[in-house]
N, C-alpha and C positions, 0 to 999 in steps of 0.2 A: 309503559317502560319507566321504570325509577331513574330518575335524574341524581345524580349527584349533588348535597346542598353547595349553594355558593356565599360567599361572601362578600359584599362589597370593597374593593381599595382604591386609594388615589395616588397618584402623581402629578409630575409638574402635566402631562399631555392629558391628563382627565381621569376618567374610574374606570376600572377594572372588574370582572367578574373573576375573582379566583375560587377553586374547591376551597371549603370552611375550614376543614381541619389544617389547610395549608398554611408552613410559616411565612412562606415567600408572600411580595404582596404583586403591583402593578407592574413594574419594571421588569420583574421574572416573568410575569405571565403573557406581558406584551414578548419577549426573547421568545418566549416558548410558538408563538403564535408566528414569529420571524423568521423562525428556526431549523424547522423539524428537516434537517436533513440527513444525517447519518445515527440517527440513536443512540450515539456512545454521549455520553454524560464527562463533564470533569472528571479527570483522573481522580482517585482518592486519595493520592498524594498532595494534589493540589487544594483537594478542599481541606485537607490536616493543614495546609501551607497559611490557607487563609484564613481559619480559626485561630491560627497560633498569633499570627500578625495583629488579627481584631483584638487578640485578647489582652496582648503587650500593650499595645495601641492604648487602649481604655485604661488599663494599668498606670501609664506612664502620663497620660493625657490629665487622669485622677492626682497625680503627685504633684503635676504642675498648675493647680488648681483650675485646671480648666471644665473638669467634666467634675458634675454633686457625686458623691462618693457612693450612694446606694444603688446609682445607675452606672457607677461604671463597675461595681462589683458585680451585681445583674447582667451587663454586658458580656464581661470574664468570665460569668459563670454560662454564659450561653456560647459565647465562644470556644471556652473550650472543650463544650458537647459537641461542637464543629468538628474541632479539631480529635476529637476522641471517634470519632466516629457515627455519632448517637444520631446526626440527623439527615444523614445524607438522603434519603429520599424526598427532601427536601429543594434538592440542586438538581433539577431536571434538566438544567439549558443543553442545549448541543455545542461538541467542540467546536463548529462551524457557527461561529458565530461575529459581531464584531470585534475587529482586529485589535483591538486593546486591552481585551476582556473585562470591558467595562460592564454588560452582561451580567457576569459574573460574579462577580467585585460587588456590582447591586444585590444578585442574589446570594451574596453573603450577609450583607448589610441588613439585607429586608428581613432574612430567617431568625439572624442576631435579635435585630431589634425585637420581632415581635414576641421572640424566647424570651428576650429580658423583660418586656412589656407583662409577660405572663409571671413568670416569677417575681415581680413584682405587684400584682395582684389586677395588672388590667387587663379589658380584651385585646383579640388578635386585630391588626390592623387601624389601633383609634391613635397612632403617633404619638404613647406615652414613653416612649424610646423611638427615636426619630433614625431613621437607617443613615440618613444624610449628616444630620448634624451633630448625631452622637456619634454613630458607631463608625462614620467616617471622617471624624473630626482630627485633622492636619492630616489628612491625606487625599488620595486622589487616587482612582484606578491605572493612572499613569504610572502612577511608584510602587502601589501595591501590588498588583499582575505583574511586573517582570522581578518583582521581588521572591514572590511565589515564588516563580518558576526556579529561581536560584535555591530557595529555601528546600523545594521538594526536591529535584537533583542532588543537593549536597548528601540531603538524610537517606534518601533513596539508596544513591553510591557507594554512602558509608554504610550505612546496614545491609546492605544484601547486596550488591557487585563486587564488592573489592572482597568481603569472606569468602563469597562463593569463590573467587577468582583463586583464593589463598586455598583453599579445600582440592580446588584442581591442584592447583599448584603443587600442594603435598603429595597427592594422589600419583602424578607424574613423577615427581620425583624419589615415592618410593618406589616407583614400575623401574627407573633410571638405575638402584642402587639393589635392584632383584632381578633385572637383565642383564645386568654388566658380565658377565663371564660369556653370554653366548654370542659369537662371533655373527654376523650375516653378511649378506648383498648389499653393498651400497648402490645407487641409482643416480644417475647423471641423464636428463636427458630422458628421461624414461627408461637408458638404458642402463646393462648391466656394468656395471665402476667398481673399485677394488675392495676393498672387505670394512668394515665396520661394525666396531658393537652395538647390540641393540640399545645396551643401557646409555651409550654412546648418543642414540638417538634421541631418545626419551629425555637426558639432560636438555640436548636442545629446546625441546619442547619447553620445561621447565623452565629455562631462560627467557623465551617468548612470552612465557605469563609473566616472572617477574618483572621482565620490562613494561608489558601491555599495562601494568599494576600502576608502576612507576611514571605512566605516560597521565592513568588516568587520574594519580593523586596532585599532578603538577596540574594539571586542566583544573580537577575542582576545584583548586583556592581560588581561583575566575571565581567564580561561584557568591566567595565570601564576602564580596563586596556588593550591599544592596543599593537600592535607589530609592528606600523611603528616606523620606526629605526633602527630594525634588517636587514635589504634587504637580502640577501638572506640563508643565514643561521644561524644569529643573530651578528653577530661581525658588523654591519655597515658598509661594504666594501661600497665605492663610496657614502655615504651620509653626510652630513654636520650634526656635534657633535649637533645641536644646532634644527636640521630641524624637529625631531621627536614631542619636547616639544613644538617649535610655533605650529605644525598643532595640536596638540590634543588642544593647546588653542582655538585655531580657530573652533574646531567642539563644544568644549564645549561654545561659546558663541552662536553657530549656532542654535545648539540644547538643550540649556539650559540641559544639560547633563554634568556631572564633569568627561572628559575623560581624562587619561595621560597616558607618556609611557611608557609599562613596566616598570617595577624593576628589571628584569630577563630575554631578549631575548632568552634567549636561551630556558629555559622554554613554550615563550607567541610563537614560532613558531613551537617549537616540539610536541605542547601538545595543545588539543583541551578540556582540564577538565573543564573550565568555562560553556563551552557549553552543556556540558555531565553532568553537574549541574545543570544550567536552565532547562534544558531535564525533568530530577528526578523532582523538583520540578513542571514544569508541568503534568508530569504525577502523580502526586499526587494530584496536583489541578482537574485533572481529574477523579481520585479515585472520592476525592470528590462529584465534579456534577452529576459523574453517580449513586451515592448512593442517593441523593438528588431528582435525578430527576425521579428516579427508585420508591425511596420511594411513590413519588405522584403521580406518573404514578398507584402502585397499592391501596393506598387509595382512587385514583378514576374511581376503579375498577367497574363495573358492570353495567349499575347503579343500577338491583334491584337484579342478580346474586353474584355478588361480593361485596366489603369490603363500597363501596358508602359513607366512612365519609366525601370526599370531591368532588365537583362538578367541572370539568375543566368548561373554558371558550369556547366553540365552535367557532375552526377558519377554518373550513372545512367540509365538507360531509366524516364519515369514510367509509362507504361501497362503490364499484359499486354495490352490491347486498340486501343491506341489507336497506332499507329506516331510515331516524330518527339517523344512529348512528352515536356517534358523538366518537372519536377514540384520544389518547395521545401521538397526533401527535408530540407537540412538546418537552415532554419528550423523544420520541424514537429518533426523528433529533438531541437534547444533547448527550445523551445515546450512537447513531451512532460516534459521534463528541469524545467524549469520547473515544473510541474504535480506533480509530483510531491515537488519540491522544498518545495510550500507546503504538499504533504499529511505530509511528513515533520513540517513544524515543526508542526503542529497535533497531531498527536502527542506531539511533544516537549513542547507545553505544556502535555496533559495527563499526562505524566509528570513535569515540572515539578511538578505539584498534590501527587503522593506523597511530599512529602516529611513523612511520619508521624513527630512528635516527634526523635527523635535520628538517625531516616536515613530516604534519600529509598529509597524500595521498589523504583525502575521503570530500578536505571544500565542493564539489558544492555541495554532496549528505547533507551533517552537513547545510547546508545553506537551502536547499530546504527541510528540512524534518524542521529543529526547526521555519522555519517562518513561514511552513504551520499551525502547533502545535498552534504556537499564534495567527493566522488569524481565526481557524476554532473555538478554543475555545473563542477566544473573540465575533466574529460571534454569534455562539449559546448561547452565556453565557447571551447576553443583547438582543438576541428576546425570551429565556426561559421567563427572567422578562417582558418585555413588552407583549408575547402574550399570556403567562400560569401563572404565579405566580402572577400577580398585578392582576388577575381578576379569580381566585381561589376562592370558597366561602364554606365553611363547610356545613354539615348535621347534627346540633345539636341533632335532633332525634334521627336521625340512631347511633349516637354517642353513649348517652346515651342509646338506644334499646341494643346494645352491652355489655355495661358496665355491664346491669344489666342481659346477659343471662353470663356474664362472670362464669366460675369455681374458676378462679384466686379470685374474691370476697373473698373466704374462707381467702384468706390469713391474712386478716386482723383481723380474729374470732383467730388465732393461737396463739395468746398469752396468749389468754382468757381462751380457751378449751383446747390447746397443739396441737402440729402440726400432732400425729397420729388420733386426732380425729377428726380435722380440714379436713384431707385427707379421711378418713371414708365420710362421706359427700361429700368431691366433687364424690367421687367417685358413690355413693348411688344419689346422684340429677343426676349426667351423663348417669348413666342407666336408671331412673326415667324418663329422660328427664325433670328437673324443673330446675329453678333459686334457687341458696342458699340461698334465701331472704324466698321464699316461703316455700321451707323443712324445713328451720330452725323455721320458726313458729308454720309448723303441727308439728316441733317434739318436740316443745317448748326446747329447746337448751338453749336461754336466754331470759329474759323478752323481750317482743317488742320493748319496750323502748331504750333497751340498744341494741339490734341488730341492729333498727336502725339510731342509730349513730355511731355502729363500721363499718356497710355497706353503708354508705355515703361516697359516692367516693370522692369528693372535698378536705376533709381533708387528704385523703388519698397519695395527689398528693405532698402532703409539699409545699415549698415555690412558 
C-alpha cells in the first residue's frame, strides 16, 4: 500500500509528521490529531477573515519598520491567496475545537508562512518565515479570532442577507401593489374576521422585511468594532500603540466597511455581546419569514380542500404517490431555514455565557453557528422571491366566494342594529347555514338598498 510522503515540522511541544505537499506545519497537524469530531472545516468566510487580517497585519507591521520588507510582502502575497480562496484545502482543523481558535489562528499562520517561505525561494517547513514571529507579529489568537468572526459577519450581512432580504422585500411589495383591488377573509384566531385586502396583507409582510432590515443593520455596526490590539488579554503586551488603528484602516478600505479599534479591550475580548446581538436580531428576521412564509404556505392551501385564495407557482412534482400535486415546497425549505436559524442563536447565547474572565471560550462554535444563521437565511430568503413570491397569483373568486359565506360580515350591520342583535343573526345564519346577505333580506332587517352598501366589502377595508 502507497503511503503518502511526509514531511518533518517542529514546534514549541516537538516534530511533527505532516503530508509534504502540506502548507500547514506541527500546530495544524497536532489540531487535526485532537480534533476529528464533526468534519465541517472553518467556514470560508472565516478563512477570507483571517487572510485578510494576516495580510494588513504584515502590511502595516512593514510600515512601522517592524517586519524586512520582502518578507512582509511575501507574507501579503500568501495571505491574500488565503483570503482569495486559493488555499483552503490547506485549513482542515474541525470547528470543535479549542475555544479561542487558537488552532486556527496557528493554521493560518503556519500555511502563511510556509507560502511566503516558498515564494521566497525556500522549502516548506525550514522557518524562513516564521508563523509566530512574523506572520503573527502584534498579535495574538485572542484578538485575532473574534476579530474574524466580526470581519466575516459584517461582509457576510452586507453582501448576501441584507440584498437578498431587499429582493424579498421588492418581491412582496410588488404582490402588495398587484393584490390591492381584491378584497378577502381576514382571520382572527384562525377564525373567520371582517374583510381585508389582499394587497392589504402583503404590505404587512413588506413592512416585516423592512424592519427585520433595519434591526439587522443596527446589530452589525456591533460588529465594526475589532479587538486587534488587545493580544492577549487586552492591555497590548508585545504590539505597536499604532498597529491596531493602521489594520482596521486597511480592512476598511478593503472592504468598504468602517471598521476601527475598540474603545475598550478589555470589554472587545471578554465579551462576545455584539454577536449575541446580531444572533437576536436574526432571529427575529426569522420570526419574521417564518410567519410570512407560513402565511402563504396556508393561503395556498388546498387547492379545492383548503383556503386556495392564492395559487403557488409549481417548481416540482409534490407526491411519489399522489399524481398532479403540486406541494409549498419552498415555503417549508424557509420555514426549515427558519428553524434552524433560531436553534443557531440559542446556541449562540449559550456561547455568549463563556465569556470566562479575560476571554470568551466558545468563538469557533459563535463563528460557525452565526455565519451559518446568515448563509442559510440569506440562501432561502432570495430563492423564496425568485421561485414562490414573484410568481404567486391570487383566486379573486374564491376570494370574494369567502368574503361573502363570511359570519364576520355581520360586523358591519352592528352599528346599525346593535351588536346583540348583529350576534343574533350570525348566530341564526350559522345554524341556518346561509350567508348574512341573504337572511338579512328574508328577514327584511334593512331596506336592500341600505344592506347593500353596509355589506359591501371594499369600503369595509378602509384605506
Amino acid at each position: 500500500m502507497n503511503r503518502e510522503k511526509q514531511r518533518t515540522e517542529t514546534d514549541s511541544m516537538g516534530s511533527m509528521q505532516v503530508p509534504a505537499a502540506a502548507l500547514y506545519g506541527a500546530q495544524t497537524a497536532r489540531a487535526v490529531n485532537n480534533f476529528p469530531v464533526s468534519g465541517r472545516p472553518l467556514p470560508r468566510a472565516m478563512i477570507r477573515a483571517l487572510g485578510l487580517i494576516k495580510q494588513h497585519a504584515a502590511q502595516v507591521n512593514a510600515e512601522l519598520g517592524l517586519l524586512p520588507a520582502d518578507l512582509a510582502e511575501a507574507i501579503a502575497q500568501a495571505a491574500a491567496e488565503v483570503a482569495n480562496g486559493d488555499l483552503d484545502e490547506h485549513f482542515p482543523i474541525d470547528i470543535f475545537q479549542t475555544g479561542s481558535g487558537t488552532s486556527s489562528n496557528m493554521n493560518a499562520n503556519e500555511v502563511i508562512a510556509n507560502r511566503a517561505a516558498a515564494v521566497l525561494g525556500h522549502n516548506l517547513g525550514d522557518k524562513a518565515v516564521h508563523p509566530n514571529d512574523h506572520v503573527n507579529l502584534g498579535q495574538s489568537s485572542n484578538d485575532v479570532f473574534p476579530s474574524a468572526i466580526h470581519l466575516a459577519a459584517a461582509e457576510e450581512l452586507h453582501r448576501h442577507l441584507l440584498p437578498a432580504l431587499e429582493q424579498l422585500q421588492k418581491s412582496l411589495q410588488d404582490k402588495a401593489e398587484e393584490f390591492d383591488p381584491i378584497v378577502k377573509l381576514g382571520r382572527t384566531h384562525l377564525q373567520d374576521a371582517v374583510p381585508i385586502r389582499l394587497g392589504q396583507v402583503f404590505s404587512g409582510y413588506t413592512r416585516q422585511l423592512e424592519l427585520a432590515r433595519q434591526r439587522l443593520q443596527q446589530s452589525a455596526a456591533g460588529l465594526l468594532e475589532l479587538p486587534l490590539g488587545g493580544t492577549a488579554v487586552g492591555t497590548g503586551l508585545n504590539t505597536h500603540p499604532e498597529f491596531a488603528a493602521r489594520v482596521c484602516s486597511g480592512l476598511t478600505k478593503e472592504t468598504g466597511l468602517k471598521f476601527s479599534e475598540a474603545r475598550n479591550h478589555f470589554e472587545a475580548q471578554a465579551a462576545r455581546d455584539a454577536v449575541v446581538n446580531l444572533s437576536g436580531a436574526l432571529k427575529s428576521c426569522a420570526v419574521a419569514l417564518f410567519k410570512i412564509a407560513n402565511d402563504i404556505r396556508l393561503l395556498a392551501s388546498g387547492p379545492r380542500g383548503g383556503y386556495g385564495e392564492l395559487s403557488l407557482p409549481a417548481v416540482q412534482p409534490g407526491s411519489s404517490i399522489m399524481p398532479g400535486k403540486v406541494n409549498p415546497v419552498m415555503a417549508e425549505c424557509l420555514i426549515q431555514v427558519c428553524a434552524q436559524v433560531i436553534g443557531n442563536d440559542a446556541t449562540i447565547t449559550l456561547g455568549g455565557l463563556a465569556g470566562n474572565f479575560e476571554l470568551n471560550v466558545m468563538l469557533p462554535l459563535l463563528a460557525r453557528n452565526l455565519l451559518e444563521s446568515i448563509e442559510l437565511a440569506a440562501n432561502a430568503a432570495r430563492l423564496f422571491a425568485e421561485k414562490c413570491v414573484t410568481g404567486l397569483q391570487a383566486n379573486a373568486e374564491r376570494c370574494a366566494e369567502l368574503v361573502e359565506q363570511s359570519l364576520a360580515m355581520v360586523t358591519a350591520l352592528a352599528p346599525r342594529i346593535g351588536y346583540d342583535r348583529a350576534s343574533e343573526l350570525a348566530k341564526q345564519a350559522f345554524r341556518e347555514g346561509t350567508t348574512i346577505r341573504a337572511l338579512c333580506l328574508r328577514e327584511k332587517v334593512l331596506p336592500q338598498e341600505e344592506l347593500n352598501r353596509l355589506l359591501d366589502p371594499l369600503p369595509q377595508t378602509g384605506r
